[in-house]
N, C-alpha and C positions, 0 to 999 in steps of 0.2 A: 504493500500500500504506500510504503513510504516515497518509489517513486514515481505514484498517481500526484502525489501532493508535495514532492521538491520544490515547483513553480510557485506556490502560494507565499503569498506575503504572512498569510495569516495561518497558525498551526495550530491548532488542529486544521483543518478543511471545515468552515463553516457551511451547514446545507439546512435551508428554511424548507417547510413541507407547507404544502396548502392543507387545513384541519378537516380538507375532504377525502384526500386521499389514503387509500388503504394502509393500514398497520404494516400489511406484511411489508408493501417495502420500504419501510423506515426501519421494520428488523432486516430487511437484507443491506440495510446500508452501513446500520451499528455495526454488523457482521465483518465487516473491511476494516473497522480500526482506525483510529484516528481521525474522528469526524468529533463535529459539533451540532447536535441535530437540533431544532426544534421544529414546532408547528405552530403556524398559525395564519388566520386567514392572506391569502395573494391577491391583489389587484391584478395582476398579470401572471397567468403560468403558475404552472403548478412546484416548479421548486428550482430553489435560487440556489445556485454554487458562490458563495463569496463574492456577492453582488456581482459578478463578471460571468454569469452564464444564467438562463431562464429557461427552463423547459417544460412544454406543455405537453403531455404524454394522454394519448385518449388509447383507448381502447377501439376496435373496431365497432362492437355494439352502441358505445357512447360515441364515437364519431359521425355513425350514419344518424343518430337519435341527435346532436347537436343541430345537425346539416336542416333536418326537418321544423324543428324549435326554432331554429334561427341564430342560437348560439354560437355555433362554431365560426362566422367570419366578422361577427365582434371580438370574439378571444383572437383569432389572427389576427384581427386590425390592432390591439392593442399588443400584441405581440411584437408586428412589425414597426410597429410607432415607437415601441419602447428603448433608451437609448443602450440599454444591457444588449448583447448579442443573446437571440434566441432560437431554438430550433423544434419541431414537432417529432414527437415518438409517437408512432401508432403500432399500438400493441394487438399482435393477435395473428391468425393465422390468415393465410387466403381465402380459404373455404368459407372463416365469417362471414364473409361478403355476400355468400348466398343466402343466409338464414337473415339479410336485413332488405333483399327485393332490390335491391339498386341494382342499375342494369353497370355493366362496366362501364362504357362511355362516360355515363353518369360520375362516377368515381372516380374514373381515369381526368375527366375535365375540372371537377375539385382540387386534387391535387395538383394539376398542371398550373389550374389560379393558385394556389397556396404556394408552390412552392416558384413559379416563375412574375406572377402575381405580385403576391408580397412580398419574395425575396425573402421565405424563409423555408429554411433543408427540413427535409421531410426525412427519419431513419424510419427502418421498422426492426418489430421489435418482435416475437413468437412468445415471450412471456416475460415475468417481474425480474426473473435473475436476469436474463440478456438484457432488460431495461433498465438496472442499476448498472450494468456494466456500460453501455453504449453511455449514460449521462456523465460515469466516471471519464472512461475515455472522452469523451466531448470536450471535457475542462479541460482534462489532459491538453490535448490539441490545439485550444482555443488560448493556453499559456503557455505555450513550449518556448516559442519563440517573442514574443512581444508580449510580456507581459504588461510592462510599464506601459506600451502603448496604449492596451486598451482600459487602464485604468487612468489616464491622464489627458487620456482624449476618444472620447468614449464615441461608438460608431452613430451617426446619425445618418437615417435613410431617408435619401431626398428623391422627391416625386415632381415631375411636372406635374403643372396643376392643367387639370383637363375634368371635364363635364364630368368623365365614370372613367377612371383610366383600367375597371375591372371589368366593361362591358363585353366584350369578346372572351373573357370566362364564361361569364354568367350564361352567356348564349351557348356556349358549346355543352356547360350544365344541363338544362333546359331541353336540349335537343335529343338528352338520354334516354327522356322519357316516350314512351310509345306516341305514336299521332303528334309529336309536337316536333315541327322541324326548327326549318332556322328563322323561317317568316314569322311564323308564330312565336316562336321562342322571342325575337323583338318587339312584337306587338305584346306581349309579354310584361317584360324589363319595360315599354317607353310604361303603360300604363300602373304599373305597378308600387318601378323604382328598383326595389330591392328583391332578391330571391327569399327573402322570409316573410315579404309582403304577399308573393304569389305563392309560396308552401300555404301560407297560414287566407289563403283569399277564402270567398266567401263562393258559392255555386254559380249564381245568377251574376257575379260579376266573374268570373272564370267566362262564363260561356259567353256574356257580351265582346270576347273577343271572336272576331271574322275566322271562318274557319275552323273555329275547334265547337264540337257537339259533344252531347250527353256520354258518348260513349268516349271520348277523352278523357274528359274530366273524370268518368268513372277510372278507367286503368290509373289516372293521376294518384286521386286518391286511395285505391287499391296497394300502390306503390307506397305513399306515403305514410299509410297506417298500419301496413306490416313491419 
């Protein structure tokens, strides 16, 4: 362990938990030795390495379940916004993916916004020990060489400012789903705004868009509530 945490200023390795996150891996992390754990609620991400790393780790079943709520690209936005470098662990196997009805496109275009989008690394993870280990390594990485850098001039990501610079995500999203191509999928976003506005819309206004009938909407919401 001792040279996971050579690089740190600070020794032990301090690591903050979000007070949502499972027990077990805060005992897989006591387990490694020389840490400083605590818990307690995050604005951002679910646990901090020594203020120079943030990592939000979903699960598959809580990512596709985010995606629907509308959760999951306020927690990216503020991920990406944040001046800590951060990154997303998605825990779980491939196979999950079918037990949540997302069509792949679907998912494939999520992470494509997430990680070329917001400019933040997507790992994955098959379960909690590979995911203490991939967050250890991450610090690891992220201090090997520049440490002083990134604590003295902390990374800030700059966006041109444009109308939706996530629209051509969102659209390839949209377009995962059965009946809704790419016409649709903008009449969509123009009428909407946001993809947790058209998850969360109403029937009668769903269908007021041209093009899409009773039996879209049904497969829509078919999809979205399994």
């Amino acid at each position: 362990m001792s040279r996971i945490l050579k690089t740190s200023l600070f020794y032990p390795l301090e690591v903050i938990i979000d007070d949502r996150e499972p027990i077990s891996i805060e005992k897989k992390l006591l387990e490694k030795g020389n840490l400083l754990v605590q818990r307690k609620r995050l604005e951002v991400g679910d646990y901090m390495f020594d203020n120079e790393l943030i990592v939000e780790r979903k699960t598959i079943l809580d990512f596709c379940a985010s995606i629907k709520d509308g959760r999951l690209f306020k927690q990216i936005g503020k991920l990406a916004n944040c001046t800590i470098p951060g990154i997303l662990i998605l825990e779980g196997k491939q196979k999950d993916f079918k037990a949540t009805d997302f069509s792949a496109p679907a998912i494939n275009g999520i992470l494509i916004s997430i990680s070329v989008g917001f400019k933040i690394p997507i790992l994955r993870s098959k379960g909690i020990e590979e995911t203490v280990s991939i967050m250890l390594q991450g610090y690891k990485q992220l201090t090997k060489e520049s440490f002083q850098y990134y604590r003295s001039h902390p990374r800030r990501r700059k966006f041109k400012k444009k109308k939706d610079r996530h629209f051509h995500d969102k659209i390839h999203i949209l377009e995962g789903f059965p009946g809704i191509g790419n016409e649709r999928a903008r009449s969509l976003l123009e009428k909407f705004q946001t993809l947790g506005r058209v998850f969360q819309s109403r029937r009668e206004e769903f269908l007021d868009i041209k093009g899409i009938g009773p039996n879209t909407w049904s497969q829509f919401q078919e999809i979205l509530k399994k």
